[in-house]
C-alpha positions in Angstrom: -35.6 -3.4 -14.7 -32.8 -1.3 -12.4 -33.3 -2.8 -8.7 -32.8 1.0 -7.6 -32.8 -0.4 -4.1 -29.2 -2.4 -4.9 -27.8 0.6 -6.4 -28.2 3.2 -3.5 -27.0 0.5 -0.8 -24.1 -0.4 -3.0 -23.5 3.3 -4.0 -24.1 4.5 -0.3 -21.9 1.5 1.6 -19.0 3.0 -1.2 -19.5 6.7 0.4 -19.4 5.6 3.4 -16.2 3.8 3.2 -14.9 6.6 1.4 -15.8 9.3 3.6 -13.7 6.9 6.7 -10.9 6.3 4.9 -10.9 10.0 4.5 -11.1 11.5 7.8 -8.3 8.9 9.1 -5.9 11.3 11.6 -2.9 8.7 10.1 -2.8 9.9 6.6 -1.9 12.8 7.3 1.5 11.5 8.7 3.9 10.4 6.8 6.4 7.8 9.0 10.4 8.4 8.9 12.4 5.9 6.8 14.3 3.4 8.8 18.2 4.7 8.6 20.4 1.7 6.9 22.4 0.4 8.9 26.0 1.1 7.8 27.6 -2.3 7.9 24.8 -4.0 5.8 25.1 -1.2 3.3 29.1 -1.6 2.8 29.0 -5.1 2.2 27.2 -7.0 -0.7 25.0 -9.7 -0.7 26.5 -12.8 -2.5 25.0 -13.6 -6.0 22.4 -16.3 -6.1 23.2 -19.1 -8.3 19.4 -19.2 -9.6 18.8 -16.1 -10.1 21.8 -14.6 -12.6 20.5 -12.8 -15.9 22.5 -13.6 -19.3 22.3 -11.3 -22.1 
C-alpha cells in the first residue's frame, strides 16, 4: 500500500524548493568574466614531469 501521506510531503517539499530556486533575483544576472591578466597569458606554464601524455 502507497503511504500517500510520504508522497505529497516529498512531492510538495520538491515544489517548494523548486518554486525558490526559481524566483532567485541572481539568476537572472549573469557575472562578467575576470579579464586575464596579460603577463600570465604570454608566458607558459612549465610542463609537469607526471603529467606528460605519450602516444
Amino acid at each position: 500500500m502507497v503511504d500517500y501521506f510520504a508522497l505529497a510531503l516529498s512531492h510538495g517539499l520538491l515544489i517548494l524548493a523548486i518554486w525558490h530556486l526559481l524566483w532567485r533575483a541572481d539568476l537572472d544576472e549573469d557575472p562578467a568574466a575576470p579579464e586575464p591578466d596579460a603577463a600570465a597569458a604570454a608566458e607558459p606554464e612549465p610542463a609537469k614531469p607526471g603529467l606528460r601524455i605519450r602516444a
